[in-house]
N, C-alpha and C positions, 0 to 999 in steps of 0.2 A: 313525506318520505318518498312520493311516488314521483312526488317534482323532482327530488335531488337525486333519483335513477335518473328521472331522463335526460339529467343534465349531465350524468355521471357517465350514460353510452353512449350518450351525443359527443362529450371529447374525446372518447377513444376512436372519433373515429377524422380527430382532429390532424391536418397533416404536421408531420413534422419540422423546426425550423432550420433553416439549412442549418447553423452552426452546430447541430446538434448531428445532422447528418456527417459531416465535417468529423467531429466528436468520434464518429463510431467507426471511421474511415480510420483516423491514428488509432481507436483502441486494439484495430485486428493487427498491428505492427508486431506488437510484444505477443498479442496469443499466438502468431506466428512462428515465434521466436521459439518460442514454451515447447514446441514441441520435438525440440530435438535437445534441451535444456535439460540437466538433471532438476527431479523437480525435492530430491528429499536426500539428506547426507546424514549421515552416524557415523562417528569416532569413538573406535575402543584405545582407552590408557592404560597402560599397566607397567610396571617397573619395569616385566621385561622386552616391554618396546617403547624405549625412550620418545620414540615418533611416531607411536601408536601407528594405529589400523582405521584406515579409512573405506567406507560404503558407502556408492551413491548408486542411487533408484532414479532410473530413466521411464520415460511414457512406455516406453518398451523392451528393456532389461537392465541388470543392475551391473555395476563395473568396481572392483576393487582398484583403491587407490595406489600410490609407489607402480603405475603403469600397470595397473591388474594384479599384482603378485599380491597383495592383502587381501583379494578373495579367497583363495586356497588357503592361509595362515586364519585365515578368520572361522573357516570350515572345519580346518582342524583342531581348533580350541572348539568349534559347535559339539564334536563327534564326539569327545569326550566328556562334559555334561549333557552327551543326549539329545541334542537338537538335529532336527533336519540340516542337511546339507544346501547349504543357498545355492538354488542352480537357476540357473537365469532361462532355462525354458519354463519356472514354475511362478514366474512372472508374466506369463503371457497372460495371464488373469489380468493384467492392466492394459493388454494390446488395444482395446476400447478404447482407452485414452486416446491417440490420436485421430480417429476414424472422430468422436468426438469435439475435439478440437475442431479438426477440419469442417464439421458439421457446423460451429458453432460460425467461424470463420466465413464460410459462404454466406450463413444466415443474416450474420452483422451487416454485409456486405448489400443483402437482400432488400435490409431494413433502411438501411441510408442510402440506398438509389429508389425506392418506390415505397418504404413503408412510411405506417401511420402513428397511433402512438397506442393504438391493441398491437399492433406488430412490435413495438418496443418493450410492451407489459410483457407479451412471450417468449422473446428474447433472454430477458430479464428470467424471468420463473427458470428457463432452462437453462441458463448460466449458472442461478442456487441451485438447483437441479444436481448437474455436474458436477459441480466443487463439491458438496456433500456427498453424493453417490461416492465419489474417487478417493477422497478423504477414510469414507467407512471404510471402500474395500480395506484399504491400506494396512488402514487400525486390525482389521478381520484378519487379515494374513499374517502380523505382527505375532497377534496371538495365538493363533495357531501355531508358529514356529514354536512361539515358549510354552505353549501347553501340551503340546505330543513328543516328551521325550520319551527317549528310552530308559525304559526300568531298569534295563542290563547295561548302563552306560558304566563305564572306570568313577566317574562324578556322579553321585546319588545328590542332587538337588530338589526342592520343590518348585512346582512350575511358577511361571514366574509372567510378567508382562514387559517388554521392553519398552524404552520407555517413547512415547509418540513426541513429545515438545519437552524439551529441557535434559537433564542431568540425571542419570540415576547411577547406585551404586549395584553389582551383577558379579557375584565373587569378589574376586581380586581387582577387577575391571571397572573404569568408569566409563557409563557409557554416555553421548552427550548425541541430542536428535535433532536436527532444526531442519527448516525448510530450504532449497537451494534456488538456483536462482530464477528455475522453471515456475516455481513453488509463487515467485514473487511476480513474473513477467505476467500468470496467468490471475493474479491477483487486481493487476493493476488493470486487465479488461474485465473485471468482475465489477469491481469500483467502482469506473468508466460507466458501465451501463445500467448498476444499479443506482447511482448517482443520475443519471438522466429519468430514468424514471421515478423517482421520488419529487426529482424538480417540477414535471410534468405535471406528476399528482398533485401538488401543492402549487402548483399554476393554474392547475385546470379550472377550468370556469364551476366543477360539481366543488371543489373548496371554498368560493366565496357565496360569501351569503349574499341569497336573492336579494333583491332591488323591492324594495318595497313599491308598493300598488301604486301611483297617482289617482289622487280622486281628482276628478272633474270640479270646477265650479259651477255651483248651483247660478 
């Protein structure tokens, strides 16, 4: 066991090969991208809007679709079962997202001009890091929208969860969540760098098994 540590911080401290620095150079392209991307969209249907209501959530506020006017239409259905009003300063709770990104951005950039392949394992960690962290808020805010209504709303409903990935049914409304295309750009350097680091792992000389001993002839 104590052989396969020291084989195991002796690669981390293996340099990188360039195609893999290469590798991390195109993945900061699209994180780039991502951050002026919407990263999340929701569409409310209902009979009486044949072309529904569209919402998209940016790194740093959210914008109603038909040119903005479906934010207010979409408020005003909120105010009558009792939901908070979606104001886009109560989004600043994601303003981290880009300060983030851009964190991530330099770091990549850090890693493929002089890192090694521990610089690439923390790269890695803080990349899951991120996408999880941004992810909960999101979920955390979702719910709280559908769990603080008001008792004295015109709509007496029970709280409810909207839905994070897919279709659900919300009154009269169907409401449908997917990811947009920030959601995907920032995907594709998650991939990207957890992909090099797996390969690394499974290259690394602490994955293959020792070389057994040579005896000598007597």
């Amino acid at each position: 066991m104590s052989r396969w540590l020291k084989r195991f911080y002796a690669s981390l401290a293996l340099p990188l090969a360039p195609w893999t620095r290469v590798a991390l150079v195109v993945a900061v392209i699209p994180l780039a991208l991502a951050a002026m991307a919407p990263l999340w969209t929701l569409h409310f249907a209902a009979p009486q809007y044949p072309k529904g209501l569209d919402l998209y959530v940016y790194t740093y506020t959210i914008e109603g679709g038909n040119e903005g006017n479906d934010l207010p239409e979409i408020n005003t259905l909120n105010h009558y079962v009792g939901m908070k009003k979606l104001d886009p300063a109560d989004f600043a709770e994601l303003d981290f997202i880009p300060f983030a990104i851009g964190a991530l951005f330099l770091l990549a950039l850090r890693v493929a001009a002089i890192g090694d392949v521990r610089s690439l394992i923390d790269l890695g960690v803080l990349t899951g890091y991120f996408g999880a962290f941004s992810l909960g808020r999101f979920v955390y805010m979702l719910y709280t929208y559908g769990h603080r209504l008001d008792p004295h709303a015109p709509i007496r409903m029970p709280a409810f969860m909207p839905p994070i990935l897919g279709t659900k049914e919300m009154g009269n409304f169907t409401v449908s969540s997917w990811p947009a295309e920030g959601t995907w750009l920032l995907s594709i350097f998650g991939v990207v760098v957890v992909g090099l680091v797996l390969w690394y792992f499974v290259r690394s000389p602490a994955a293959s098994p020792p070389r057994p001993r040579e005896v000598a002839p007597r």
